[in-house]
FIDO-958088 format. One line per field, with one value per residue (C-alpha): x, y, z. Coordinates in pm, whole numbers, plus 50000, padded with zeros to 5 digits. Layout:
<nodes>
X c(X,...)
Y c(Y,...)
Z c(Z,...)
</nodes>
This chain:
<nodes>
X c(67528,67558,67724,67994,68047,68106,68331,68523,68620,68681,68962,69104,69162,69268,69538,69652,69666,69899,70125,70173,70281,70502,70683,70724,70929,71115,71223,71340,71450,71684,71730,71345,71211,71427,71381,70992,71085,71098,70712,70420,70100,69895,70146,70396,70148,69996,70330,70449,70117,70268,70627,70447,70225,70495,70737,70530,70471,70851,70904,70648,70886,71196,71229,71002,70803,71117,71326,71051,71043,70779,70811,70781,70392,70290,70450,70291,69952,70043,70138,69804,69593,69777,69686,69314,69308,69437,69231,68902,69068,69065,68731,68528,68753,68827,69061,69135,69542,69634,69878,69671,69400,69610,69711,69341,69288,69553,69446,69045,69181,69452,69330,69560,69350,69460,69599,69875,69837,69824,70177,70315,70242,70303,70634,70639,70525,70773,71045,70884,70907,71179,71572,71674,71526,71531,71501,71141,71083,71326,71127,70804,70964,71083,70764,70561,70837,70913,70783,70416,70564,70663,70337,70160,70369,70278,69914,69958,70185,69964,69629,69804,69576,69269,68957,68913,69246,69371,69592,69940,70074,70224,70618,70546,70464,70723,70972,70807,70891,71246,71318,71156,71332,71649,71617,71499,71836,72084,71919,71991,72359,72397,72228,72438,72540,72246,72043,72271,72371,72057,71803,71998,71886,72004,71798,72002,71971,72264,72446,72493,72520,72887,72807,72886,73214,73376,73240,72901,72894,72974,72681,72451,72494,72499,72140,72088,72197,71995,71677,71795,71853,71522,71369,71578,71425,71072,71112,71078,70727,70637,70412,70610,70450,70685,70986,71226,71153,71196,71482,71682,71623,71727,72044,72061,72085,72289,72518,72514,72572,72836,72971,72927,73091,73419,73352,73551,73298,73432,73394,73084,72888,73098,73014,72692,72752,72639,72592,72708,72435,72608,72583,72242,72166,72360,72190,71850,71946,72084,71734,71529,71711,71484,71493,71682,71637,71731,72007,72052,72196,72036,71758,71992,72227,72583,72659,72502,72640,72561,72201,72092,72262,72470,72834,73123,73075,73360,73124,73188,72966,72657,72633,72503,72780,73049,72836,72810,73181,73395,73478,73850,74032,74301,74510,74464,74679,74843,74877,74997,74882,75100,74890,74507,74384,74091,74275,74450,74110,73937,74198,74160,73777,73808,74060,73938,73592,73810,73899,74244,74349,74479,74641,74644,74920,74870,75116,74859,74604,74302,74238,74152,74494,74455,74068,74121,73900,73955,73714,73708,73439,73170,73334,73412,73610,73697,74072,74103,73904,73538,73403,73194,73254,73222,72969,72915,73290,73171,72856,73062,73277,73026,72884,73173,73175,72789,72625,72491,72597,72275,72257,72574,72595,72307,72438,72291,72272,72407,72230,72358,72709,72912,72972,73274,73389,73602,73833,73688,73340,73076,72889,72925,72872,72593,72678,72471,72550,72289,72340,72110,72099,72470,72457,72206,72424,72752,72478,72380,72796,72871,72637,72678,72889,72596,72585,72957,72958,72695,72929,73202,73041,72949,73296,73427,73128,73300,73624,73548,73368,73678,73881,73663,73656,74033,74266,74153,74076,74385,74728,74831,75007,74883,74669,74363,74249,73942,74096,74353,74017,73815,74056,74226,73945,73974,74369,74362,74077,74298,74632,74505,74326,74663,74839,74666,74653,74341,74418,74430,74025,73915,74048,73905,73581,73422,73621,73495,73789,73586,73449,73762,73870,73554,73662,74050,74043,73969,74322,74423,74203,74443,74770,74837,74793,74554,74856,74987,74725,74606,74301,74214,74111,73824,73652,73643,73356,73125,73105,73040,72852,72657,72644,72626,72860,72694,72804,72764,72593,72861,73106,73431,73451,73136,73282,73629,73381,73206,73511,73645,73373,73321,73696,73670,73286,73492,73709,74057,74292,74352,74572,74637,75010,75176,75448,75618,76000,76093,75928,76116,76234,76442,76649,76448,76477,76733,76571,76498,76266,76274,76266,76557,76359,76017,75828,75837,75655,75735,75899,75677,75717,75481,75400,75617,75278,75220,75525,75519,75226,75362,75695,75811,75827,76124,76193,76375,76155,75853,75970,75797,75829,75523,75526,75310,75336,75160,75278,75043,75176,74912,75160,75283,75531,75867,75841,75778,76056,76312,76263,76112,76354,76754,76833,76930,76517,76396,76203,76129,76457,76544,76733,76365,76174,76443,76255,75900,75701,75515,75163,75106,75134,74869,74800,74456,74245,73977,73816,73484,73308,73017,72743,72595,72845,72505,72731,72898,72784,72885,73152,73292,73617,73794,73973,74283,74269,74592,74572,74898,75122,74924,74974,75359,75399,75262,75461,75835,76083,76248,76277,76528,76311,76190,75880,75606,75229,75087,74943,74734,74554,74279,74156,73881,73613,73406,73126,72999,72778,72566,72450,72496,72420,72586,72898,72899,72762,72396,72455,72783,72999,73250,73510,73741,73963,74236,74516,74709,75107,75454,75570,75862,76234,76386,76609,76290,76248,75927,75682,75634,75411,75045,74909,74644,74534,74785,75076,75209,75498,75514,75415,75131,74980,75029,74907,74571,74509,74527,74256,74038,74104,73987,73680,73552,73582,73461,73199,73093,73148,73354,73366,73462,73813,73636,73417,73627,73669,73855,74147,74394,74624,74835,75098,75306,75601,75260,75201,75539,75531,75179,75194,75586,75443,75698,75810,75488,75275,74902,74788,75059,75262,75107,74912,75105,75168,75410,75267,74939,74815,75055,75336,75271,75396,75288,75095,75372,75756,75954,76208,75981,75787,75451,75517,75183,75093,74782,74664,74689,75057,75069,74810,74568,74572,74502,74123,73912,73746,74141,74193,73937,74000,74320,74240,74017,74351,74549,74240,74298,74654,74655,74396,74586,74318,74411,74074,74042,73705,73557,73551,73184,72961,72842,72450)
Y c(61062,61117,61450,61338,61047,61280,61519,61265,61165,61577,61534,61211,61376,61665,61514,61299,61577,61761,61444,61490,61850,61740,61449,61698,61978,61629,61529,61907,62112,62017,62367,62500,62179,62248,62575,62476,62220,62519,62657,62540,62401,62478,62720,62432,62266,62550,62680,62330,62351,62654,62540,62179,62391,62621,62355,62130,62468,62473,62131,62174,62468,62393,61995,61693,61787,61847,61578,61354,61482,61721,61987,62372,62385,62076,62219,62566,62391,62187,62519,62700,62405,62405,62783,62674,62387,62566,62891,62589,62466,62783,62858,62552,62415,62102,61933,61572,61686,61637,61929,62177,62066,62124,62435,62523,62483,62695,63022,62944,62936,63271,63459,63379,63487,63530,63874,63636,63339,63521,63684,63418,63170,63459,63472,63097,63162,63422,63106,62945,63284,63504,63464,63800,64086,64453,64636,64639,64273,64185,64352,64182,63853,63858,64009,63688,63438,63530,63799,63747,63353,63572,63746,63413,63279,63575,63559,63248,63370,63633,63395,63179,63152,63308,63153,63440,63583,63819,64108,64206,64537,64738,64662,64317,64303,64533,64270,63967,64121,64223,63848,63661,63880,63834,63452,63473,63681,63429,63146,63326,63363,63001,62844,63104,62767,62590,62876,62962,62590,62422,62675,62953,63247,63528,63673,63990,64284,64374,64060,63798,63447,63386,63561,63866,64075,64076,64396,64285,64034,64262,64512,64245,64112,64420,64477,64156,64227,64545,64325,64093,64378,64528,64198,64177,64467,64292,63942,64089,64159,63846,63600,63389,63083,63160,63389,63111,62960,63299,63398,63062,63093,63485,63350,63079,63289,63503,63302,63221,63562,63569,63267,63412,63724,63473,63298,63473,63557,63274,63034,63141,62993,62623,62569,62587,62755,62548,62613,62227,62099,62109,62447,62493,62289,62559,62857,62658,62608,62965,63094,62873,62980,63169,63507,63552,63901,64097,64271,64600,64813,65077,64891,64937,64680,64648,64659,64990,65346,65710,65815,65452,65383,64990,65069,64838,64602,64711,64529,64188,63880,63844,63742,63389,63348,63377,63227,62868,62912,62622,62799,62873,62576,62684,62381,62492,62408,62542,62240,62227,61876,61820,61713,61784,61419,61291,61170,61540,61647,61459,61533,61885,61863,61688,61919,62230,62136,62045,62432,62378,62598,62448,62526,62280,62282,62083,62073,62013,62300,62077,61874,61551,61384,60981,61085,61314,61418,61474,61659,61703,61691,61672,61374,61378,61102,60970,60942,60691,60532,60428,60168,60293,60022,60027,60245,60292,60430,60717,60781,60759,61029,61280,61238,61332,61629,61684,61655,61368,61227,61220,61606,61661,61339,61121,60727,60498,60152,59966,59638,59438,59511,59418,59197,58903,58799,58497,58358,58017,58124,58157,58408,58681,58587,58903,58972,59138,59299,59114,58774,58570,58695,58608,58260,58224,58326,58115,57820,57846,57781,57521,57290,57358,57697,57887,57740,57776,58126,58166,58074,58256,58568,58460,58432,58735,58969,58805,58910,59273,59340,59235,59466,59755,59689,59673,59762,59990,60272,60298,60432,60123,60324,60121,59757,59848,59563,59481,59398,59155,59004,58984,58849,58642,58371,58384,58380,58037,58123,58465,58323,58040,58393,58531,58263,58115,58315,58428,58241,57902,58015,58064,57768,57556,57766,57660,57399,57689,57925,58233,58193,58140,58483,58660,58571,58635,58916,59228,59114,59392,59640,59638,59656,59257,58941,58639,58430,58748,58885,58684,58534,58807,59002,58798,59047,59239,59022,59104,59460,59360,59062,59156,59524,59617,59875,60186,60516,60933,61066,61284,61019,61035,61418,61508,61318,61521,61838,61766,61726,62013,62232,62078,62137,62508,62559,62450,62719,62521,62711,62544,62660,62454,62515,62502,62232,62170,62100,62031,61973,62202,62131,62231,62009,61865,61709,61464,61285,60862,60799,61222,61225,61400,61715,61866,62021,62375,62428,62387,62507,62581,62729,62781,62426,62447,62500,62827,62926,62862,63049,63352,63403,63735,63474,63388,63004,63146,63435,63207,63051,63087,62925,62844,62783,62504,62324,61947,61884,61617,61475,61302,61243,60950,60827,60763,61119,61274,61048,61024,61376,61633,61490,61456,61132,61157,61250,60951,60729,60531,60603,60452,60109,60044,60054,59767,59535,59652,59506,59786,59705,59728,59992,60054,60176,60362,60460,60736,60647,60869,60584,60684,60517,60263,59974,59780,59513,59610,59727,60015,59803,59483,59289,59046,58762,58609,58246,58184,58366,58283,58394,58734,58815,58686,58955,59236,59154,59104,58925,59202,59560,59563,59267,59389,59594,59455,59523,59143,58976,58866,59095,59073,59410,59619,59847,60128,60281,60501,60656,60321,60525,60857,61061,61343,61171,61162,61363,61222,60931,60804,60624,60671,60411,60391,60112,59966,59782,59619,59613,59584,59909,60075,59914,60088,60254,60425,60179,60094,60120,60472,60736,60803,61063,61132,61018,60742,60975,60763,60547,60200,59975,60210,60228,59871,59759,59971,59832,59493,59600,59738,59453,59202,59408,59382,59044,58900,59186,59083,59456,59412,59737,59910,60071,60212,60379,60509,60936,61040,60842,60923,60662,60717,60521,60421,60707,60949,60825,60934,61221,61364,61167,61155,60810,60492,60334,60461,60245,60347,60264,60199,59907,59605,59425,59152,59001,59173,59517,59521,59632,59754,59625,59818,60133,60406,60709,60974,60983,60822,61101,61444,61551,61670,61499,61251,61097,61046,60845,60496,60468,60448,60252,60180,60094,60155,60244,60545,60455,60399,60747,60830,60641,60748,61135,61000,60839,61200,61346,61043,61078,61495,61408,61132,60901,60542,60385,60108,60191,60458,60807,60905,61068,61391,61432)
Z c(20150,19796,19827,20096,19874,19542,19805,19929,19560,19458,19768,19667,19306,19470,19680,19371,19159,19452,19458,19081,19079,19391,19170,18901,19141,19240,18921,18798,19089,19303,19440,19451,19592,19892,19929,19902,20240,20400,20323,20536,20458,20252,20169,20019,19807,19619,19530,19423,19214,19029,18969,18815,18534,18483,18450,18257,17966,17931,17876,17582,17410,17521,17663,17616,17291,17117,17209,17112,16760,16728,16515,16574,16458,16686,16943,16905,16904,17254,17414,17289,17382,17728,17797,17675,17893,18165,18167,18152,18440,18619,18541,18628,18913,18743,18478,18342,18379,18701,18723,18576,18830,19118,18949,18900,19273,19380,19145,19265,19628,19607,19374,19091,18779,18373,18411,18534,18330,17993,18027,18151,17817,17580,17698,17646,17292,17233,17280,16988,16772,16881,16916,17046,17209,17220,17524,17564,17425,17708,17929,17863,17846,18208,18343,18183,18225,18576,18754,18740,18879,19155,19211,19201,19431,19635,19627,19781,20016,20132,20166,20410,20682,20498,20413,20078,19834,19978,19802,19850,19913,19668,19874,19867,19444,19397,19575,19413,19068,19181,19279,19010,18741,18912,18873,18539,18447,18670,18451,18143,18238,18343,18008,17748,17619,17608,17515,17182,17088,17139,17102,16877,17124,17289,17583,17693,17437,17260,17331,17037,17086,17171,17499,17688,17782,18092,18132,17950,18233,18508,18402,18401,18731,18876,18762,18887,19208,19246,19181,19468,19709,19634,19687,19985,20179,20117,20248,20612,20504,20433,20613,20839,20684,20367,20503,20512,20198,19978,20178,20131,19754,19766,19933,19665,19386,19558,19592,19205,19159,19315,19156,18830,18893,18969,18682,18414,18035,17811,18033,18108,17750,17797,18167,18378,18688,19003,19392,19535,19734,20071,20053,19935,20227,20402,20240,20335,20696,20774,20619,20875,21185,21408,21436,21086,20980,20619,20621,20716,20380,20112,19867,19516,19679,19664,19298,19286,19140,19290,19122,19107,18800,18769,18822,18925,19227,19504,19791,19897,19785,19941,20301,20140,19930,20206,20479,20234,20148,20321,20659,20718,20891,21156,21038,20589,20414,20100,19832,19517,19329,19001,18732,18624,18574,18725,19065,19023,19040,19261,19522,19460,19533,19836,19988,19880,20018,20355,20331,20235,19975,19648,19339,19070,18789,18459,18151,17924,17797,17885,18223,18230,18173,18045,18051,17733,17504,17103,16871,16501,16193,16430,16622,17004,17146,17477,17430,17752,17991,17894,18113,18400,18673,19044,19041,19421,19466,19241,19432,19730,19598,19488,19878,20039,19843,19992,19659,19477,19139,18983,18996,18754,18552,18323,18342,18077,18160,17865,17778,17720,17863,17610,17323,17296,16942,16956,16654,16620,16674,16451,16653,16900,17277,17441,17857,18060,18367,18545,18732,18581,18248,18253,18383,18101,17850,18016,18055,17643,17584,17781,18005,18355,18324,18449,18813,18794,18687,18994,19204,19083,19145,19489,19571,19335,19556,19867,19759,19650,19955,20086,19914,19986,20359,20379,20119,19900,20093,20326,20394,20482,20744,21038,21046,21207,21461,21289,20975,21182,21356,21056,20813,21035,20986,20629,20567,20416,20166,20098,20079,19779,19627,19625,19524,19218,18866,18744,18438,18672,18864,18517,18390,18725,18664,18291,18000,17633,17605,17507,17880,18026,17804,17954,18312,18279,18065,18353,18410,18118,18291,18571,18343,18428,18205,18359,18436,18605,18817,19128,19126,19395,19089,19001,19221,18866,18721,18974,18894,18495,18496,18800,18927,18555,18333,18283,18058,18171,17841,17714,17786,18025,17894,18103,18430,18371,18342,18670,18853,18716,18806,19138,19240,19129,19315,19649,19591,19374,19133,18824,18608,18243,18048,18357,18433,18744,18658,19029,19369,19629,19947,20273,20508,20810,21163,21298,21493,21505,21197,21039,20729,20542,20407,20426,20107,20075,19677,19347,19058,18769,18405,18162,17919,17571,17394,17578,17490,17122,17136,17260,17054,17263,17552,17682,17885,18178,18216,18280,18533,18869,19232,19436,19777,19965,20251,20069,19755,19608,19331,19073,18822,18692,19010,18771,18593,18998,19160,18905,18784,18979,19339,19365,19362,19757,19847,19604,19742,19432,19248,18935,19030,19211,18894,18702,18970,18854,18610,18379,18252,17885,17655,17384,17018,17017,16692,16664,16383,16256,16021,15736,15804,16091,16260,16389,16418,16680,17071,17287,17417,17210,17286,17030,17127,16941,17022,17139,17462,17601,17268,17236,17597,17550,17287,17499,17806,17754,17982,18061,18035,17753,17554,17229,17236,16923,16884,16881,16581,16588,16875,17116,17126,17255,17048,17242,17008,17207,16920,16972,17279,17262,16929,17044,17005,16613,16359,16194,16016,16131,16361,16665,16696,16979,16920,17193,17086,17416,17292,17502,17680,17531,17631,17973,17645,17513,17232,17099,16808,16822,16753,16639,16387,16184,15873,15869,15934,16247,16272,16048,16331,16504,16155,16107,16417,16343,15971,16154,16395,16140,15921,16213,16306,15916,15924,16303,16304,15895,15816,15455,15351,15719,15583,15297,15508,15730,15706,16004,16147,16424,16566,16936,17030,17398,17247,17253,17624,17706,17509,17703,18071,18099,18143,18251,17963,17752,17908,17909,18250,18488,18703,18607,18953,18990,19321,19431,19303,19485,19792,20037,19819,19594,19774,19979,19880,20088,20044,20331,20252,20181,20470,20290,19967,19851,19597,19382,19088,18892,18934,19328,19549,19569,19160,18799,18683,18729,19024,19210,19128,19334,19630,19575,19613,19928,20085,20053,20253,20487,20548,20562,20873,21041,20951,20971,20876,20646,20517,20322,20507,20657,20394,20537,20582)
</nodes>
């Protein structure tokens, strides 16, 4: 009884230490934890047993230990006490770590023994004592780092089934080797950055740390795809129990390979390379199918020269790599989007992953558009948008694209949310992007405000479900009949919605005017004033005072990266210096409700700074046309309309925008500070007093009233360094201050120009000592312009200068009334057949997470779709 008892309690360890070293391959490995779904018991265990203690070792030398502050002789003695641990483990069956016990396990039960251990963590200790190799240090380092992995893997591979280890034959070692040094190599070409940044090494021989040639590159991979086709010819071999498995991560890293062969050198050390996780769910599916056999071909593989030696590629990618591609529509498209912004590149994501194929042209060396990014003295600044909001719409996004947003980005939640100074109040007001927490805080103000605010964000949830369900993600090119039947019951709760200001809910809402600020001020967010905006937009304070405002580590740079790299994995051309000067076009139909003309391409020339840089250059000579058959246009609508169409194919010509009403403009600072601003919170907004006569100076009566930067000004601080070190050199700050002002006149008048170090125009300049001035004294930080080392100011003429934005304004047509919704416009030209449009200037609005429904809505209309709800996220 006794000895079932004790053996019952060995299993229940066992099985929790299994469940560890599963949670571990969860947390890291996206990629080899599915490829590990395709393994069968026990099979799937003990290898997940491996990856855990393997995992766990690098995280000592290259992750967790560090980041927590250990230094280089702690760490040393963690991955030496590990090894000792480990090989006690091994020995007597048993271990107080749960993932070296279910490691332990595994080698007892296959066979796994220290002639495979021992290389393995001396190439681990070579990390902590070596930054580059020679030949035969290289050598050793990928046997221990990754091929004796490989033949551990394969001793459990080959005791499937078999109640003793059993030993593999020399073919099947030979291919375990071949595949687990052609990961190892892969890895080393996707982490160049990482590897000589963070870690100051450099793993290939005879290559420094700013990263190999083309050619360099070439060489390398065509070693590395020698080792796959050796491995390759050995996966037929294998036990069926584990066939799949190895041969969906061959593909995988196939597939890689072949990615990094497209991936031109330089880029190579800035951006990881990625396979998106619809197609590794691909690559994992094609492996499972039954009866899936290696290809036929000679064991050096395709990349390899007469004699055995590496030579130039000439064979296509591997069968992976164009199986997982996006297959070839019969309806693709060629489109050409104008502009590289986020909904530029959103929209190229989407329809490149449709299989259209797409070129995207942006004026500007750097994507990203409004979402810019500035660096200098160790300082990186978002140079636009910074508040993560509606953060479903983004998950929603990265899901039609098949992948998941957790597996590019890191979000922070920030707590608290952000911090309100007001100018009669004695002390800063904390919100929280958490219900309660904020009817706490509204409650500790002013007695009863936190029931109200309850039931504020009752109704603004009710109204932004709303909005999702039916006029955000839409064409607005037919009224579905369930939006007719489901709002039909509601119209008189939606017509007062639209008809009262936000200014007048807020004011019915709670009496203390920093409250009232807190709940009419998302009206700037959507280039409107609170007596401007309907009270509709109350919707905006349940996504900060409720669903909670987050921030990507990195900042808005990262997101711009992701999308980037996402729209070029589906297969998207982007090309930087390139500005279209006009959208061209041929004569269509005649008949009853044709349009006049139909798209045909653009016009394109190379961006004035590319020329500049190349002085033998001449204008007309780099001119080129390209042809399309969509023309997407993420531009700023004015510039496209007004500019790039003759007047007689303008939808939107100029007389139209005299009856618009343009949202703000701004003055922005980047401003590196010495020393800590503790004072202050990731996000902080400060709030003149007189609401109404601030807003009055931001939004003139007309387009020809004078254009003046308020003052005093309630303005908006992101320090961004409060959360992310990375941000700002040791020691200092990152300020990114917001100044709302008027637009410029429909003349082009207005207060100018930025610069840096105080070399802007008068009233940009002006308008930022004011800030700076108003954040020493709300914040109590006196000697804040003292401390201040780097300074750059922008200004609306910059805006117009960088976005061909509408009067300079910063985010675009205010949402008033009559500019929301379907008023606001249509996202295709009544006049162009195959003309669209994209981004915060057309529908559905202004904000990050509009220019990605707004890329969703091309997709929409190019299919015909009529929906009024988010498009189906693919399994």
């Amino acid at each position: 009884m006794k000895h079932s008892l004790q053996q019952k309690a060995a299993d229940d360890f066992r099985r929790t230490a299994e469940a560890a070293a599963e949670r571990v391959i969860g947390r890291y490995s996206s990629s080899f934890g599915l490829a590990t779904r395709l393994l069968r018991e026990p099979v799937r265990t003990r290898v997940r047993s491996i990856y855990a203690l393997v995992r766990i070792a690098d995280e000592i030398v290259d992750g967790a230990a560090a980041g927590s502050g250990a230094g280089a002789r702690l760490i040393a003695a963690a991955l030496d006490d590990y090894e000792e641990r480990t090989e006690a483990a091994m020995s007597a069956g048993f271990s107080t770590d749960l993932v070296i016990h279910a490691f332990a396990t595994t080698s007892r039960a296959c066979g796994i023994g220290t002639d495979l251990t021992r290389p393995f963590f001396a190439s681990m200790r070579a990390d902590l004592e070596v930054t580059s190799h020679t030949d035969a240090s290289f050598a050793r380092y990928v046997d221990g780092s990754a091929e004796v992995v490989g033949l551990m893997c394969l001793r459990v591979f080959a005791t499937d089934g078999a109640d003793r280890p059993v030993e593999p034959s020399p073919s099947l070692v030979e291919g375990a080797r071949s595949l687990g040094a052609a990961f190892q190599k892969v890895n080393f070409l996707r982490d160049l950055g990482d590897d000589a940044d963070g870690r100051g090494r450099a793993y290939f021989p005879g290559i420094d740390l700013h990263g190999p040639t083309e050619r360099q590159k070439l060489a390398l991979l065509d070693d590395i795809d020698q080792d796959l086709a050796r491995a390759q010819g050995a996966i037929a071999h294998l036990p069926v129990s584990s066939r799949a498995a190895v041969q969906s991560a061959h593909d995988l890293f196939a597939a890689l390979s072949a990615r990094l062969r497209r991936t031109p050198a330089e880029v190579l050390r800035g951006r990881r390379v990625r396979v998106p996780t619809a197609q590794k769910a691909l690559i994992a599916a094609r492996a499972a199918l039954p009866g899936r056999r290696a290809p036929a071909g000679p064991a050096a593989g395709p990349g390899s020269a007469p004699g055995g030696a590496a030579g130039p590629r000439t064979a296509p990618a591997p069968a992976s790599e164009q199986a997982s591609a996006p297959a070839p529509r019969a309806d693709a498209r060629r489109v050409v989007i104008i502009g590289g912004g986020i909904a530029g590149l959103a929209t190229a994501a989407l329809l490149a992953t449709e299989g259209h194929r797409v070129t995207v042209l942006e004026r500007g060396q750097e994507v990203g558009g409004r979402a810019g990014t500035w660096r200098e003295g160790g300082f990186t600044f978002d140079t636009g948008p910074s508040w993560w909001l509606m953060h479903e719409c983004f998950e929603h996004f990265f899901a039609l694209l098949g992948t998941r947003l957790e597996d590019h980005l890191d979000l922070v939640d920030l707590d608290p949310a952000y911090r309100v100074f007001g100018e009669e109040y004695a002390r800063p007001l904390d919100l929280f992007g958490d219900r309660e927490r904020s009817a706490a805080a509204f409650e500790a103000e002013e007695r009863g405000a936190g029931d109200a605010l309850r039931r504020h964000l009752d109704s603004a949830g009710a109204a932004y479900r709303m909005a999702t369900a039916h006029f955000l993600y839409t064409t607005f090119s037919k009224v579905p009949a369930r939006t007719l039947r489901e709002l039909a019951p509601r119209s008189p709760a939606l017509a007062r919605l639209l008809g009262e200001s936000l200014h007048d809910l807020a004011a019915r809402t709670v009496r203390d005017t920093r409250l009232r600020q807190v709940l009419g001020y998302p009206a700037v967010f959507l280039g409107a004033t609170p007596r401007t905006a309907p009270s509709l937009y109350h919707l905006m304070s349940a996504m900060d005072l409720e669903d909670g405002v987050r921030y990507p580590r990195g900042g808005f740079t990262r997101f711009v990266e992701v999308l980037r790299a996402l729209a070029e994995d589906a297969g998207a051309e982007i090309r930087t210096g390139a500005e279209v000067t006009a959208i061209r076009t041929t004569p269509s139909g005649r008949g009853v409700g044709a349009r006049r003309a139909r798209v045909t391409g653009v016009e394109v020339r190379a961006a004035d700074a590319a020329l500049a840089a190349d002085e033998t250059r001449e204008a007309g000579a780099s001119t080129e046309t390209i042809d399309a058959d969509v023309v997407v246009s993420a531009a700023d609508l004015h510039h496209t309309e007004t500019a790039l169409l003759p007047r007689e194919l303008q939808t939107y010509p100029e007389s139209a925008w005299t009856r618009r009403t343009s949202g703000p403009g701004a003055v922005l600072a980047m401003l590196g500070v010495r020393g800590r601003v503790p004072e202050l919170l990731h996000h902080s907004l400060f709030f003149t007093d007189d609401w109404d006569r601030n807003f009055a100076q931001i939004t003139p009566v007309d387009a020809r009233g004078a254009s003046r930067a308020p003052d005093p000004a309630s303005i908006y601080v992101c320090a961004p360094s409060r959360t992310d070190p990375t941000v700002a050199p040791e020691g200092r700050e990152n300020l990114f201050v917001l100044i709302p002002v008027a637009p410029e006149t429909a003349d082009g008048r207005g207060i100018g120009r930025g610069g840096v170090d105080g070399a802007g125009d008068a009233e940009v300049e002006q308008a930022v000592d004011r800030a700076i001035a108003q954040i020493a004294d709300r914040a109590h930080v006196p000697d804040l312009a003292d401390r201040i080392e780097l300074r750059r100011t922008v200004g609306p003429g910059d805006f117009t200068d960088a976005f061909h934005s509408w009067r300079g304004n910063a985010l675009g047509p205010a949402h008033t009334l009559r500019q929301s919704a379907f008023l606001r416009g249509s996202n295709r030209s009544r006049k162009v057949e195959g003309l669209l449009y994209a981004g915060g200037t057309t529908v559905p609005g202004v904000g990050v997470p509009m220019c990605l429904i707004s890329a969703e809505n091309v997709l929409k209309r190019l299919r015909g779709d009529t929906s009024s709800t988010p498009l189906p996220e693919p399994l």
